[in-house]
NUDO-994547 format. One record per atom (N, C-alpha, C): residue in one letter; atom name; x, z, y. Coordinates in steps of 0.2 Angstrom, whole numbers. Example, Ala and Ser with C-alpha at 12.3 -4.5 7.8 and 13.67 -1.06 7.14 Angstrom:
2
+---------+-------+-------+-------+-------+
: residuo : atomo :     X :     Z :     Y :
+---------+-------+-------+-------+-------+
:       a :     N :    66 :    39 :   -28 :
:       a :    CA :    62 :    39 :   -22 :
:       a :     C :    66 :    39 :   -16 :
:       s :     N :    64 :    35 :   -11 :
:       s :    CA :    68 :    36 :    -5 :
:       s :     C :    64 :    39 :     0 :
+---------+-------+-------+-------+-------+
END
This chain:
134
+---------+-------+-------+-------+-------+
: residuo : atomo :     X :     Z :     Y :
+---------+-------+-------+-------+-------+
:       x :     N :   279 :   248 :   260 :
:       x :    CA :   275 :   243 :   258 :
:       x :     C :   271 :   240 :   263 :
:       x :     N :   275 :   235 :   268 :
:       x :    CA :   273 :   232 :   271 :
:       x :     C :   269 :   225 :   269 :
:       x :     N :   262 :   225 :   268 :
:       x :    CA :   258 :   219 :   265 :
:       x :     C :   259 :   214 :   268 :
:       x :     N :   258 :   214 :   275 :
:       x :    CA :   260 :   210 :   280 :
:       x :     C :   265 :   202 :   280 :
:       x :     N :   272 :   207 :   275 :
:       x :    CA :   276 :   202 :   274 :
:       x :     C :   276 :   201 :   268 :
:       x :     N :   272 :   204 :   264 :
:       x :    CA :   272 :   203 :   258 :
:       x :     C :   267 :   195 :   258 :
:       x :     N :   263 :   192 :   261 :
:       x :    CA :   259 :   186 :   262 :
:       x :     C :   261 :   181 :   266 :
:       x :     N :   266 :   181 :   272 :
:       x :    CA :   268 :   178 :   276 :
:       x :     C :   276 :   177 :   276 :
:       x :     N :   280 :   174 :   275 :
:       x :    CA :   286 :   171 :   278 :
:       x :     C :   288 :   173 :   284 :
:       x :     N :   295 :   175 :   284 :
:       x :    CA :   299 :   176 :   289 :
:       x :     C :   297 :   170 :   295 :
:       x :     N :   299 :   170 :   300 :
:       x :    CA :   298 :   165 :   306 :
:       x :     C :   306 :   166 :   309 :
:       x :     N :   306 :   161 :   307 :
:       x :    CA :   314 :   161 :   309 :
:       x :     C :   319 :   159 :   318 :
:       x :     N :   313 :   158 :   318 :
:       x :    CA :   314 :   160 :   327 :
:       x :     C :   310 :   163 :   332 :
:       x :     N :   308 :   167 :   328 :
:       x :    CA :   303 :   172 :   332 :
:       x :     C :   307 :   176 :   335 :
:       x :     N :   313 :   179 :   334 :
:       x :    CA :   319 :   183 :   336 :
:       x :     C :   321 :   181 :   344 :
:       x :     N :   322 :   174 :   343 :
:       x :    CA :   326 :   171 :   345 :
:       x :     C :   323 :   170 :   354 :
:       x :     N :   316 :   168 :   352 :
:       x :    CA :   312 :   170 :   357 :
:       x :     C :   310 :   175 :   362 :
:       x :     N :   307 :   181 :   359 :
:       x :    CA :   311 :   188 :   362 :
:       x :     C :   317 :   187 :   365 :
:       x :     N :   322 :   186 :   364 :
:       x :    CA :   326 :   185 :   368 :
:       x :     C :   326 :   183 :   374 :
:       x :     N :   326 :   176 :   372 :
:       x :    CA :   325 :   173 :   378 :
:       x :     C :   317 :   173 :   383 :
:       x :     N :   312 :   178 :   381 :
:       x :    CA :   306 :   179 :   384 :
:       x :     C :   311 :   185 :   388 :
:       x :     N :   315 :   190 :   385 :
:       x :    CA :   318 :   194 :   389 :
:       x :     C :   324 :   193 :   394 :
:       x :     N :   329 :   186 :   391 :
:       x :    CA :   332 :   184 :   397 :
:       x :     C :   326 :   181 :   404 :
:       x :     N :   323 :   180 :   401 :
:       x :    CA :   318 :   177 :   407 :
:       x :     C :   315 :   183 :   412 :
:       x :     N :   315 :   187 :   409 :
:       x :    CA :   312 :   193 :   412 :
:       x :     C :   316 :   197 :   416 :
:       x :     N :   322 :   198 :   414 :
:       x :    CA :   326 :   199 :   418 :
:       x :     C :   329 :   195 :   424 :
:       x :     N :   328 :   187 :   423 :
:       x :    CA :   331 :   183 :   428 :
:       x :     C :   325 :   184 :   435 :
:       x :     N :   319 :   186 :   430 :
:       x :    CA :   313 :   186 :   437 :
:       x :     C :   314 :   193 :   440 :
:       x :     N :   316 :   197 :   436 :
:       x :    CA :   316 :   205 :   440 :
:       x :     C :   322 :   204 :   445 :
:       x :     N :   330 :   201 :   445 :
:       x :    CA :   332 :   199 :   447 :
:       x :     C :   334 :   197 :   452 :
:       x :     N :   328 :   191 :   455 :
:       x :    CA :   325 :   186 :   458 :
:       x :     C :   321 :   191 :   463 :
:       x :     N :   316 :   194 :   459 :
:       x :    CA :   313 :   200 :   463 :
:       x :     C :   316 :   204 :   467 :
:       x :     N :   321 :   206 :   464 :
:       x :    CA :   324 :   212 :   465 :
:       x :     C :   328 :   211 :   473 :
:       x :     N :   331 :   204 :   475 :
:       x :    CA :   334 :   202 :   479 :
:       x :     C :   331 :   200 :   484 :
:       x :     N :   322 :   201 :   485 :
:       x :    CA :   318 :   200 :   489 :
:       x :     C :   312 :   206 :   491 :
:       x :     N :   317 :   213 :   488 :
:       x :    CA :   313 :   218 :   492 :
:       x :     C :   319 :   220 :   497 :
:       x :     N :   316 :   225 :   502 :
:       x :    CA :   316 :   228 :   507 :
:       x :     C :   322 :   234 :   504 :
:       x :     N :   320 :   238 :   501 :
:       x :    CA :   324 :   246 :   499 :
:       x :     C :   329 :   243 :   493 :
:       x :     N :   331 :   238 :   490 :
:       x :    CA :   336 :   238 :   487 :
:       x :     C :   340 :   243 :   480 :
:       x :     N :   344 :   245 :   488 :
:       x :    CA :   348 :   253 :   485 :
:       x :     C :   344 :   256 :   482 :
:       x :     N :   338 :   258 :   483 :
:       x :    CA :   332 :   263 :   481 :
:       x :     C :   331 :   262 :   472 :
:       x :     N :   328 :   256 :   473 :
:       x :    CA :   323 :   251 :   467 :
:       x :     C :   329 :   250 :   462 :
:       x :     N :   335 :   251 :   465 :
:       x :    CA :   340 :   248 :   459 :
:       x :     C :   343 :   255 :   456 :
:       x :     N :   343 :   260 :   459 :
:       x :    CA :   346 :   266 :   456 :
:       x :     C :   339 :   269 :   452 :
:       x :     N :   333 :   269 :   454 :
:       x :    CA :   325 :   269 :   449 :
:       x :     C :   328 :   267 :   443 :
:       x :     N :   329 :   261 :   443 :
:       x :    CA :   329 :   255 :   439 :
:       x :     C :   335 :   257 :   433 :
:       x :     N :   342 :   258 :   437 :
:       x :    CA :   346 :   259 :   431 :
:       x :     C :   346 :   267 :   430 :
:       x :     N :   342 :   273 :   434 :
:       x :    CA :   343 :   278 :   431 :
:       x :     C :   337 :   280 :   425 :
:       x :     N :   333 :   274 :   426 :
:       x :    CA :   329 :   274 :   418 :
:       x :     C :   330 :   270 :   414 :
:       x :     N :   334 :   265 :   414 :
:       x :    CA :   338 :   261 :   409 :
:       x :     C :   345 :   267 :   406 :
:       x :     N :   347 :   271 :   409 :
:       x :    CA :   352 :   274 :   406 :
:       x :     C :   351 :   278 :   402 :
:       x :     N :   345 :   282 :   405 :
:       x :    CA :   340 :   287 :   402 :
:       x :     C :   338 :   285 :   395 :
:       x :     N :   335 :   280 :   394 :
:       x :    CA :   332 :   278 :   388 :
:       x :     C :   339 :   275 :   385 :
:       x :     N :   342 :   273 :   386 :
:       x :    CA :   349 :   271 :   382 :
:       x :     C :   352 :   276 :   379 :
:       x :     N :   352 :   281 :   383 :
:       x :    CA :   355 :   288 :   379 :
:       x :     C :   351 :   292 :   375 :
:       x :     N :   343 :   290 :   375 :
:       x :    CA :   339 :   293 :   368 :
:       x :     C :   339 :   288 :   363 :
:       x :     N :   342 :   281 :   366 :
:       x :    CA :   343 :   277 :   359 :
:       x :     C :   349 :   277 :   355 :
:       x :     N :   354 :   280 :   361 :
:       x :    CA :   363 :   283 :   357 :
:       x :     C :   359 :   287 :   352 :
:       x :     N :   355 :   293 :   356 :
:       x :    CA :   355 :   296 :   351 :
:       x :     C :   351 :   297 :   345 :
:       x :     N :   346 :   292 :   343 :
:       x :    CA :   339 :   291 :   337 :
:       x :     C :   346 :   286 :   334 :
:       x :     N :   349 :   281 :   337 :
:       x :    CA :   354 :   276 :   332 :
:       x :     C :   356 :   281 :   327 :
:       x :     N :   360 :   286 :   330 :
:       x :    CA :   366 :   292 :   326 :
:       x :     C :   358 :   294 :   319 :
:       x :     N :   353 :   296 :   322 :
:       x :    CA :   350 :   300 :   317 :
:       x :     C :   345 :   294 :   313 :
:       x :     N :   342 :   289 :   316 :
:       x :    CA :   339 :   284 :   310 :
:       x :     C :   340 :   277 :   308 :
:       x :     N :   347 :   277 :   308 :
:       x :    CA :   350 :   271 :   306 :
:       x :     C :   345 :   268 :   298 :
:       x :     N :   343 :   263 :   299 :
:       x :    CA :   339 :   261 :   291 :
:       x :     C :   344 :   257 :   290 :
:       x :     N :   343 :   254 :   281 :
:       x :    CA :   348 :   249 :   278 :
:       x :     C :   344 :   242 :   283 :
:       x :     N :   348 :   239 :   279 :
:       x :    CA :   347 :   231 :   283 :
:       x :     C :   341 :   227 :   280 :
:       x :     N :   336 :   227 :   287 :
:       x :    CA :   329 :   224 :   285 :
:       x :     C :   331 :   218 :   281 :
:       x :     N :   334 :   212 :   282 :
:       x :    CA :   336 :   209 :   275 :
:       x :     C :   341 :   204 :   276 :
:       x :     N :   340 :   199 :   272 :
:       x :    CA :   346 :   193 :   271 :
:       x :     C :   348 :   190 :   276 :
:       x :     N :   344 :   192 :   281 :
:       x :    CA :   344 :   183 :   287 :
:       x :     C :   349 :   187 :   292 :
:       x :     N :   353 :   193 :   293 :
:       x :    CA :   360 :   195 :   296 :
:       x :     C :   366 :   195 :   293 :
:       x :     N :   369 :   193 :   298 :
:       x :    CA :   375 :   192 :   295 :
:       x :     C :   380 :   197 :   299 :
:       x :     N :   383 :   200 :   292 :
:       x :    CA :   387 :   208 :   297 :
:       x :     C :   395 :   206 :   295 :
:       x :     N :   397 :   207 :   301 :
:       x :    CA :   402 :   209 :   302 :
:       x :     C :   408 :   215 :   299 :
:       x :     N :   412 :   212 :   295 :
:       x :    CA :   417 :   218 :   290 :
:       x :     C :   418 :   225 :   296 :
:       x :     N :   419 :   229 :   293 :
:       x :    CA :   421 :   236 :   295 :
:       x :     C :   427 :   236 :   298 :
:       x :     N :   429 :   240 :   303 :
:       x :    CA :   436 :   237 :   306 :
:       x :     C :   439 :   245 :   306 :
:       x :     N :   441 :   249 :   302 :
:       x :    CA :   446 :   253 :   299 :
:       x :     C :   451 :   253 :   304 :
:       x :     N :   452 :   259 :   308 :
:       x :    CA :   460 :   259 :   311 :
:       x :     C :   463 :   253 :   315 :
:       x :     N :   459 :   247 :   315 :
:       x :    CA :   463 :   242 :   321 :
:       x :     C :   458 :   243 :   325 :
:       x :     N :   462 :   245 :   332 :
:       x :    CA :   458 :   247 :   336 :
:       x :     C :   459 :   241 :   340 :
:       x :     N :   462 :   237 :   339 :
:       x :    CA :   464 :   229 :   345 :
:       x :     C :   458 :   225 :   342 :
:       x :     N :   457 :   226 :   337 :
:       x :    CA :   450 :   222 :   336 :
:       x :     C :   443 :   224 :   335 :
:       x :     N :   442 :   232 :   337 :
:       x :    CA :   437 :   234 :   339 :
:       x :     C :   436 :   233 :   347 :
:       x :     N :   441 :   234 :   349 :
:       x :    CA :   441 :   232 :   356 :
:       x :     C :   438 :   224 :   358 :
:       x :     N :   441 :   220 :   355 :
:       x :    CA :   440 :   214 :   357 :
:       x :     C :   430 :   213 :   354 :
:       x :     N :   430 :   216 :   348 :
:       x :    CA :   423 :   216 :   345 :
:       x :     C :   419 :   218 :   352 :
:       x :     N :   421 :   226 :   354 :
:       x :    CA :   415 :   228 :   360 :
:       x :     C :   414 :   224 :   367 :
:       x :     N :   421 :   220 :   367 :
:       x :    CA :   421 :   216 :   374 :
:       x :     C :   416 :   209 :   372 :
:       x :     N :   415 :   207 :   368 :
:       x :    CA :   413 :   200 :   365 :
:       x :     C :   405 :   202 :   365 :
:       x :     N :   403 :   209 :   364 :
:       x :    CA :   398 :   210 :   364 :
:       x :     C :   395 :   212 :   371 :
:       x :     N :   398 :   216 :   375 :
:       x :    CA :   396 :   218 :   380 :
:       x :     C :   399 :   210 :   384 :
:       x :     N :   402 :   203 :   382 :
:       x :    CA :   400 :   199 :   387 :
:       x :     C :   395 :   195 :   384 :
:       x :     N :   392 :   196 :   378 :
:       x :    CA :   387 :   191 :   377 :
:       x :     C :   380 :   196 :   376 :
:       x :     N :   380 :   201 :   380 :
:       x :    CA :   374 :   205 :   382 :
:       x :     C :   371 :   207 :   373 :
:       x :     N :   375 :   207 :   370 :
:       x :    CA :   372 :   211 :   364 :
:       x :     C :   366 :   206 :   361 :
:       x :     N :   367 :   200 :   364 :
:       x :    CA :   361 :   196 :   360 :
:       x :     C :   364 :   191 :   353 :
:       x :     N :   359 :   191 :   351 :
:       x :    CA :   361 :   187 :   344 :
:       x :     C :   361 :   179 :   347 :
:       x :     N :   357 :   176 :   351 :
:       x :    CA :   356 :   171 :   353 :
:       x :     C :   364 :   168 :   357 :
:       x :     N :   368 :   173 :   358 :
:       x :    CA :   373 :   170 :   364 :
:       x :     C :   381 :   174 :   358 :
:       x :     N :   379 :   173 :   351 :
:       x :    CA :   383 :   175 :   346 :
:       x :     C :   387 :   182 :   347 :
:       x :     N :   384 :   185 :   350 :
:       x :    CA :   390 :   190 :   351 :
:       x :     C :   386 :   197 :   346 :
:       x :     N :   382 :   199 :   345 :
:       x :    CA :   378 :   204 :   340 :
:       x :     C :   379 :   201 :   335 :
:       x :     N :   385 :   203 :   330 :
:       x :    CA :   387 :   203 :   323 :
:       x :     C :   385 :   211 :   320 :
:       x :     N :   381 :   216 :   322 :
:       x :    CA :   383 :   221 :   317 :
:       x :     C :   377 :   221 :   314 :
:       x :     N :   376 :   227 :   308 :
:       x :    CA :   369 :   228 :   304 :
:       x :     C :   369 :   233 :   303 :
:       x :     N :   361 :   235 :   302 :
:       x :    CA :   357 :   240 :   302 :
:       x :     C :   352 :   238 :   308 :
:       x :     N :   346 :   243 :   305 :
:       x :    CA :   342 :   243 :   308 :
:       x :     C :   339 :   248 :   311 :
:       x :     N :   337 :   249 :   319 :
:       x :    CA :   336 :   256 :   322 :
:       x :     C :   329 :   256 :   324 :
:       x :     N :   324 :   263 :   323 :
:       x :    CA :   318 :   262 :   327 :
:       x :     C :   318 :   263 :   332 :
:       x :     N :   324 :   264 :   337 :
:       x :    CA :   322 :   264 :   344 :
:       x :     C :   324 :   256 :   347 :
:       x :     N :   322 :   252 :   350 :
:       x :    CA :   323 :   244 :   349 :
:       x :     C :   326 :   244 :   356 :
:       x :     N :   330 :   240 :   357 :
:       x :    CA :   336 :   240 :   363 :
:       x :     C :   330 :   235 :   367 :
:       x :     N :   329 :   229 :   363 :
:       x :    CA :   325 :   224 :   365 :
:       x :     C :   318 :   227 :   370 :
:       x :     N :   314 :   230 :   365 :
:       x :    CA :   307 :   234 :   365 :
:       x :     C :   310 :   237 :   375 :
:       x :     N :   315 :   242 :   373 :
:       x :    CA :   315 :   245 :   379 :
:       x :     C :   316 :   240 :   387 :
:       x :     N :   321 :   235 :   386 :
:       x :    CA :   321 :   231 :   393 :
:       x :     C :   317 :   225 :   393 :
:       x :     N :   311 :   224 :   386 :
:       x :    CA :   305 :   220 :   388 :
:       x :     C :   300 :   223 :   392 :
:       x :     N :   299 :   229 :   390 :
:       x :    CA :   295 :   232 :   393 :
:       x :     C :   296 :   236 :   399 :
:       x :     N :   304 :   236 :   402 :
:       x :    CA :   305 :   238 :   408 :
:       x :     C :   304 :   235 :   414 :
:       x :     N :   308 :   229 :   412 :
:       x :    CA :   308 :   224 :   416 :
:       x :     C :   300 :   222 :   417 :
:       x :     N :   294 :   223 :   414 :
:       x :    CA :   291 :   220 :   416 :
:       x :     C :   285 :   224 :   420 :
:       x :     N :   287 :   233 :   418 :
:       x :    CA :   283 :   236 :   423 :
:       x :     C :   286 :   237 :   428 :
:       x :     N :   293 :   234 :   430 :
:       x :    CA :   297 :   235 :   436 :
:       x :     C :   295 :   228 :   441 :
:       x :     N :   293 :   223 :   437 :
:       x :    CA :   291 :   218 :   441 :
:       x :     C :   284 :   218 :   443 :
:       x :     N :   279 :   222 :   439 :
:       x :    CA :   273 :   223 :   440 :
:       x :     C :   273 :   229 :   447 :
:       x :     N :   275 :   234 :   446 :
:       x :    CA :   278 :   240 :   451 :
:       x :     C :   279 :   236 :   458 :
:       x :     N :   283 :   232 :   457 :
:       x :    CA :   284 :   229 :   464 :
:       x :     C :   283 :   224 :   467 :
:       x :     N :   278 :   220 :   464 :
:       x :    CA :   278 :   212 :   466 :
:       x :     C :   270 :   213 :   471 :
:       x :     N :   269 :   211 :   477 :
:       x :    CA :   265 :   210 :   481 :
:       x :     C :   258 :   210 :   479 :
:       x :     N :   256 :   215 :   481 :
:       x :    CA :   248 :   217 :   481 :
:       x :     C :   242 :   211 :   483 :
:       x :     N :   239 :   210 :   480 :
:       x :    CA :   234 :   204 :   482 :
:       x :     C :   230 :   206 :   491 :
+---------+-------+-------+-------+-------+
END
């Protein structure tokens, strides 16, 4: 019983947003990234806690998948046995960064561990972490 939405209307590009607040985030860590010193170091930090938390989101996905928060996604049929079109599904996805915004995130269900949540707020302790000291 979330009151919340029970008063207020969906925001139909609120989503859409986050994204693109998080593309942004990443184009400036980046940018960052290619104006330190240690490189090699910062970027093994970087993807050995991005894999880390990826793999505790493989594994909360498997145990708390919820039904689909509502009307406003559109899911993509089940793909039984053809594996040429799972394949093409995961490439389509893994080229359009899993975002809904660049069409490639067709699946449903909703997870409590947020893929978004996680490289919003990576990206942005890692550009706080490193960016020049006053």
């Amino acid at each position: 019983p979330d009151t919340f939405f029970d008063h207020f209307n969906r925001v139909q590009w609120a989503f859409s947003i986050c994204e693109i607040n998080g593309m942004i985030l990443v184009g400036l860590w980046l940018f960052q990234w290619l104006l330190l010193k240690y490189k090699s170091i910062i970027s093994r930090r970087f993807f050995c806690i991005v894999g880390t938390l990826y793999l505790y989101r493989c594994i909360t996905m498997y145990v708390t998948t919820l039904p689909v928060p509502g009307m406003h996604f559109n899911c993509s049929p089940k793909l039984f046995g053809d594996w040429e079109a799972q394949v093409r599904r995961i490439m389509k996805l893994i080229a359009g960064g899993g975002l809904s915004i660049t069409g490639s995130h067709n699946m449903c269900g909703d997870y409590l561990y947020s893929g978004h949540t996680v490289m919003l707020t990576l990206t942005y302790l890692f550009i706080k972490e490193y960016s020049p000291r006053r």
